[in-house]
N, C-alpha and C positions, 0 to 999 in steps of 0.2 A: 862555905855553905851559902846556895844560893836562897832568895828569902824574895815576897813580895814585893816592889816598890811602889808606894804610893805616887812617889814623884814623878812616875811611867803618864801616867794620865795628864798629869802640868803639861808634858810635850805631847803627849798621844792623842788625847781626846779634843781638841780646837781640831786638828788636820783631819779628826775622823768625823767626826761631823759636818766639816765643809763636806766631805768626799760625799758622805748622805746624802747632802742638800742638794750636790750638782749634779747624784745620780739621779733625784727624784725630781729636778728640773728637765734633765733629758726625758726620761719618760714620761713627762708631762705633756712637753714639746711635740714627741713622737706621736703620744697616743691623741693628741688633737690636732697634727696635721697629715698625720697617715690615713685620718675620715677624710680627707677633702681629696677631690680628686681634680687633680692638676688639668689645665685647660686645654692641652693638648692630646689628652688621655691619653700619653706614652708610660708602658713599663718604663722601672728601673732600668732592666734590660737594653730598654729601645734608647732610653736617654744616653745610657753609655755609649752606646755605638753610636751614635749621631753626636757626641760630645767629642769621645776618642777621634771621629772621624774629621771634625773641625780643627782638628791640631794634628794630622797628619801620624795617627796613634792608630791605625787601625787594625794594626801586628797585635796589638794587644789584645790577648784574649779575657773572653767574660764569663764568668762561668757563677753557678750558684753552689753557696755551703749551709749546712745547717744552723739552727741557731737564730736566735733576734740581736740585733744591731753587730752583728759581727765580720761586719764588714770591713775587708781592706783593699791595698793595692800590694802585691807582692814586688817588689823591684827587680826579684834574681830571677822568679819566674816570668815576668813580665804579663802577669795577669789580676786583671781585676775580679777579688773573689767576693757575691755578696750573698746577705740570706736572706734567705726565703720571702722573708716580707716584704723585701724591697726589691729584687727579682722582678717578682709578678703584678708587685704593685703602680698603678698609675697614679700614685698619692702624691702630695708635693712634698709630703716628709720624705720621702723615695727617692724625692729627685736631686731634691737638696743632700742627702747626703751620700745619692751615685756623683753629683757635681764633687761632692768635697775628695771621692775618690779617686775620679777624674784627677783633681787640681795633684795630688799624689805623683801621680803616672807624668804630669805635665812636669814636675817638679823635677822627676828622673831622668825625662828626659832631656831638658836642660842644663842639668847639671847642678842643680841647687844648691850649695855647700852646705846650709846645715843639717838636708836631708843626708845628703856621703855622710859627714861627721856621724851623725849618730848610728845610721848601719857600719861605720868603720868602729865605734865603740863597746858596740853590742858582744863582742864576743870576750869585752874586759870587766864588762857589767856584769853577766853575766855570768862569771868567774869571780869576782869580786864578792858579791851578792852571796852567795854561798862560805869561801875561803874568810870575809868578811868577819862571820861568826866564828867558824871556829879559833882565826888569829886572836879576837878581842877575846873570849872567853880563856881561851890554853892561854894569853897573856894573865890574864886575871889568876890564874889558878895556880900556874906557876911565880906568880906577881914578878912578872918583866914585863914594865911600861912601853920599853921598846917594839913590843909584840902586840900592845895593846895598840899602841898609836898607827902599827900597820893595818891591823882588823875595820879602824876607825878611815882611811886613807882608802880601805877597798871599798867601804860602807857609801862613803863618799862618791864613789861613781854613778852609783844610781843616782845622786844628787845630779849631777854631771848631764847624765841622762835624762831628767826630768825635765832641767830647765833647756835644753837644748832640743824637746820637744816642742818648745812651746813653739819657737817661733814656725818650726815643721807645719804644727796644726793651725796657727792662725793663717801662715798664707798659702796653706791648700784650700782653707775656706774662702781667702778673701777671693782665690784663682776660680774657686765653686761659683760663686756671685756672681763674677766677672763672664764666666762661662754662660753659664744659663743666661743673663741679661745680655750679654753681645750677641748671644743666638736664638734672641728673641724666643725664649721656650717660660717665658713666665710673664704674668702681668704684675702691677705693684701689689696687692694684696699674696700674690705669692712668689713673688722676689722675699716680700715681710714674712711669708710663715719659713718660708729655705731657710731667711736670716735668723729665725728664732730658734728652730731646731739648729744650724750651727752654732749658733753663741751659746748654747744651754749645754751643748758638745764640748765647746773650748772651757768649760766650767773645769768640768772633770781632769782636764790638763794642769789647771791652774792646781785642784783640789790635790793630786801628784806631786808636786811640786811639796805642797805646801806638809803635804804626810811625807816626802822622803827626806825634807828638810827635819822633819819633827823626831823623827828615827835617828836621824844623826846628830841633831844638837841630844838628845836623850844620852845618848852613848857618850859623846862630849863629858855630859857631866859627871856621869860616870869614872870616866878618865880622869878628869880634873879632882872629883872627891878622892880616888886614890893617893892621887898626887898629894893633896893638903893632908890624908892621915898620915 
């Protein structure tokens, strides 16, 4: 019989909260450097294609999707998809994070290792993340630990996942930076607002981390109270 757990929250609620914080830092970030209009007054648009074109990336197509911050770089399609607001926008929040999707495309094309790694694990994640529950729970209910400690072992990839994200997103941003300031497309005051909208960005990586971590130690204990009745 399955029943509340108070003790859900001891690991759930610190990692949901950070995740709050870092999404209400990004929006923060966004909605006060998407007012400023970058000194160049280039679209999103216009930055990528003069960015892509700076690294010999100009195969890569740009295209716009619906949606607020849902921006990426696809590596199979080899295009840069972003929305709407940052498309049309000539903001420096637009610019900064078409550079970060730039630095992406940059990363693909050189061959990044941790970027491969994580689209090479995606499709175990993935699988995991779902087979995950049912292994721990039919372990639980048939009570074989050995079924329970696989559910916990697939849970775990998304762990895998997360932390193998991070360094993904730190050095797309820091290649963002690097991007924009080699190509002269910003002055210091907004080189500083790019860098704030990115680091309010790598937030929510960290805050990932910190909630797929919190899911698996949860389950953890789980496992181990079985163990000790």
């Amino acid at each position: 019989m399955f029943y509340f757990d108070p003790m859900y929250f001891v690991f759930a609620l610190p990692p949901m909260l950070l995740v709050l914080w870092a999404q209400s830092q990004v929006k923060g970030a966004y909605a006060k450097y998407s007012k400023i209009r970058n000194m160049s007054n280039m679209t999103g648009a216009q930055v990528a294609r003069v960015l892509l074109q700076t690294r010999g990336l100009e195969a890569i197509e740009v295209e716009t999707i619906p949606g607020e911050l849902t921006d990426n770089y696809d590596p199979r399609a080899k295009k840069l998809r972003l929305s709407e607001g940052v498309y049309s926008s000539p903001s420096v929040a637009a610019m900064g994070i078409v550079a970060h999707e730039v630095g992406h495309a940059v990363q693909d094309s050189v061959g990044y290792a941790p970027l491969r790694l994580r689209g090479a694990i995606v499709p175990a994640v993935n699988l995991g993340s779902t087979l995950g529950y049912v292994f721990f729970f039919a372990g639980i209910v048939i009570n074989l630990s050995g079924l329970v400690w696989v559910g916990i072992g697939m849970f775990s990839l998304g762990v895998v996942f997360a932390l193998v994200t991070l360094p993904v997103e730190f050095n797309a941003s820091s290649r963002a930076l690097a991007l924009l300031k080699g190509n002269g497309l910003v002055n210091v005051e907004e080189y500083k607002g790019a860098e704030s909208v990115l680091s309010a960005a790598a937030l929510t990586y960290v805050a990932a981390v910190a909630q797929a971590m919190g899911t698996l130690l949860y389950f953890v204990y789980l496992a181990m109270g079985r163990r000790d009745d």
